[in-house]
C-alpha positions in Angstrom: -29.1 -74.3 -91.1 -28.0 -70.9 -92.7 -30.9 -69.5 -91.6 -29.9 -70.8 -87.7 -26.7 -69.9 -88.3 -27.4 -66.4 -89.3 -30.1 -65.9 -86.5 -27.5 -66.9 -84.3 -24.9 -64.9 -85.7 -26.9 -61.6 -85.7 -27.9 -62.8 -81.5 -23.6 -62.8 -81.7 -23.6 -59.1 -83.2 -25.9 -58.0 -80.5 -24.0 -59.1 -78.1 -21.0 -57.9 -79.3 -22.5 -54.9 -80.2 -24.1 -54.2 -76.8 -20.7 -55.1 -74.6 -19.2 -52.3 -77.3 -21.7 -49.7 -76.1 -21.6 -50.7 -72.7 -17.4 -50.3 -72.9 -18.1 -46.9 -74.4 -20.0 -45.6 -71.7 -17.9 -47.1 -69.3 -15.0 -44.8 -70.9 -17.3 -41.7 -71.4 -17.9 -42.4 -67.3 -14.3 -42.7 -66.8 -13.5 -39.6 -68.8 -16.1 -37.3 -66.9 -14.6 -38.1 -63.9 -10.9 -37.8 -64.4 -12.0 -34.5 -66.1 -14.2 -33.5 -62.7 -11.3 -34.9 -60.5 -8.6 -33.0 -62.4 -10.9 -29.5 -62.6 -11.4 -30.0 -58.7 -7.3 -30.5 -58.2 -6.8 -27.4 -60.2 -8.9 -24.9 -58.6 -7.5 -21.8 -56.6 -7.4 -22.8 -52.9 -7.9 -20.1 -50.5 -4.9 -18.8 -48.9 -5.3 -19.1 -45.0 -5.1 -15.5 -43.3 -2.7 -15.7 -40.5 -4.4 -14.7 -37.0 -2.1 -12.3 -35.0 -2.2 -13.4 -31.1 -2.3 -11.1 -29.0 -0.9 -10.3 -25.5 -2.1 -11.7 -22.7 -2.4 -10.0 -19.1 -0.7 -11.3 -15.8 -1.8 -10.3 -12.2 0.8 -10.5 -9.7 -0.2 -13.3 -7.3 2.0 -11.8 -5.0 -0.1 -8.3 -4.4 -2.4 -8.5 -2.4 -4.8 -5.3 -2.7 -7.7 -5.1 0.6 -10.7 -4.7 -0.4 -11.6 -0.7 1.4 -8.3 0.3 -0.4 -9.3 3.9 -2.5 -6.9 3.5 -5.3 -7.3 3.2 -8.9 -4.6 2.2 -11.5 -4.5 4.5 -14.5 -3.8 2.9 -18.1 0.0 3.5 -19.4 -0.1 6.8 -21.0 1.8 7.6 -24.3 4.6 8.9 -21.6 4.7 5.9 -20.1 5.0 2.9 -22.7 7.3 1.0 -20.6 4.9 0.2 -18.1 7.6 2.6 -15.6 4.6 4.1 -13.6 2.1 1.7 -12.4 1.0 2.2 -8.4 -0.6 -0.4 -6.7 -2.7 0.4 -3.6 -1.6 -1.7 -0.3 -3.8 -0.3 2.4 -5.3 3.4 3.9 -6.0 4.7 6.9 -9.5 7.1 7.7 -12.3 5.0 6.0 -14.9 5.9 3.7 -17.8 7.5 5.8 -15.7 8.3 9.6 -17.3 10.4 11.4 -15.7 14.1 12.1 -16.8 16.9 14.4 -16.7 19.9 12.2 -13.4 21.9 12.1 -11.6 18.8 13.1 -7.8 18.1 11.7 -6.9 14.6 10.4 -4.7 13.1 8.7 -5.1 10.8 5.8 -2.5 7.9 4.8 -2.7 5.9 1.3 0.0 3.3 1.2 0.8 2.3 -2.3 3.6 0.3 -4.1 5.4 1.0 -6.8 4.8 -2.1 -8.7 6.4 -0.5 -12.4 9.4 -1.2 -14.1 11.4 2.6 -12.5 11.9 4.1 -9.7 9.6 7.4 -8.7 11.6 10.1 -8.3 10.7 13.3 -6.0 8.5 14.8 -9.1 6.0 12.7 -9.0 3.2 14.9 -7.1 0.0 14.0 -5.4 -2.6 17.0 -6.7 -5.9 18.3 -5.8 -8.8 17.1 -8.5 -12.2 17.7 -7.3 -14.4 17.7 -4.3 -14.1 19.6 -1.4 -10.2 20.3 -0.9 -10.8 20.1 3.1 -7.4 21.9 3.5 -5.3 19.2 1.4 -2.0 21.0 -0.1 -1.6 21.1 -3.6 0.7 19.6 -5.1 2.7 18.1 -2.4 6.3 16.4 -3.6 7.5 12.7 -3.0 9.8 13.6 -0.2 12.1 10.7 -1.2 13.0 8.5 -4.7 10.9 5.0 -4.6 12.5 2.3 -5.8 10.4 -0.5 -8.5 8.7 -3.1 -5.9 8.9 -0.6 -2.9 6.1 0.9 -0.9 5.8 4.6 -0.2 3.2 6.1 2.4 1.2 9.4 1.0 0.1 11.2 3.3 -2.2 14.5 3.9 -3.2 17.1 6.4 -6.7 17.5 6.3 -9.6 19.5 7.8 -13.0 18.2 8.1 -15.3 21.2 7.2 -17.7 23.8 9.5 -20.8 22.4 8.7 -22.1 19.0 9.5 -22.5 16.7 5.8 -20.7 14.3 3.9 -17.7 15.5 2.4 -15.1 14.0 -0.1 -11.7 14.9 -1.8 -10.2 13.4 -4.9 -6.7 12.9 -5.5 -4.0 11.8 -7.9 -0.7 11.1 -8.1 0.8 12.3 -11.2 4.4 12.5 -13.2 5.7 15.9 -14.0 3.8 15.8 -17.7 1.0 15.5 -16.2 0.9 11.7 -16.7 -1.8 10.5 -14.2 -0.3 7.6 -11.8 -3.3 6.6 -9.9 -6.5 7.9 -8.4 -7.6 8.0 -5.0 -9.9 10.3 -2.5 -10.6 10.8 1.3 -14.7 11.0 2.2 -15.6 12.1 5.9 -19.1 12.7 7.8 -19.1 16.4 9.7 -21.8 16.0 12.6 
């Protein structure tokens, strides 16, 4: 009997012994991950870098440009940060490529709006850039103020040259600085 009591009591310590292991790892287990958990909670999160938006552009539904119209917007210039002189191009008379007999006068309309924030005043100039100048006058004066949202015709004696060819003139309206408002030309066919 001693001898089954101590076989069983040493089955009894292995048990006991194993389930002590088994609670230790269980612990060690535990402890690791509590430590991993608490090592992930304290690491340095990235700071989020705000993202500036930026402004977006509106077309006026409103303005309607044809498609033959000869004018081209300029960017705002340094003089111009307030968006005061932007010109808009409505319509034009003498299209691209009419035919001229040479030493023939015409006369060439560009119908633009004022579609900026001020009114044009008589400074603002149409001048003479390049091309053939056909006779044009350089510089030649608003003759009167323009309101914001008004439409001005510009308008230009012209002379088609002696000899027969195509021929074109490019123009720009322009502030007193020097400030370029918009672009536009006349081209002409001398036969």
């Amino acid at each position: 009997m001693i001898i089954f009591s101590a076989i069983i009591s040493g089955c009894n310590f292995t048990a006991v012994k194993e389930d002590s292991v088994n609670e230790q790892k269980d612990i060690a287990v535990a402890t690791i991950v509590a430590q991993t958990l608490t090592a992930l909670e304290n690491q340095v999160q990235p700071t989020p870098i705000p993202v500036e938006e930026l402004p977006t552009a509106t077309i006026d539904p409103t303005l309607e440009i044809p498609a033959q119209a000869q004018l081209t917007v300029v960017p705002v210039s340094s003089y111009d940060q307030a968006g005061c002189l932007i010109a808009g191009s409505i319509s034009e008379t003498i299209p691209d490529d009419t035919i001229f007999a040479p030493g023939a006068t015409f006369e060439k309309t560009w119908t633009v709006i004022n579609s900026g924030t001020c009114d044009w005043n008589t400074n603002l100039q149409v001048v003479y850039l390049s091309g053939d100048l056909m006779g044009g006058i350089s510089p030649t004066y608003l003759h009167t103020n323009v309101p914001a949202g008004s439409i001005v015709d510009l308008s230009m004696p012209f002379t088609a040259p002696s000899k027969a060819g195509t021929y074109r003139s490019d123009w720009a309206m322009q502030a007193e600085d020097g400030t370029r408002v918009a672009y536009f030309w006349v081209q002409i066919i001398c036969e």
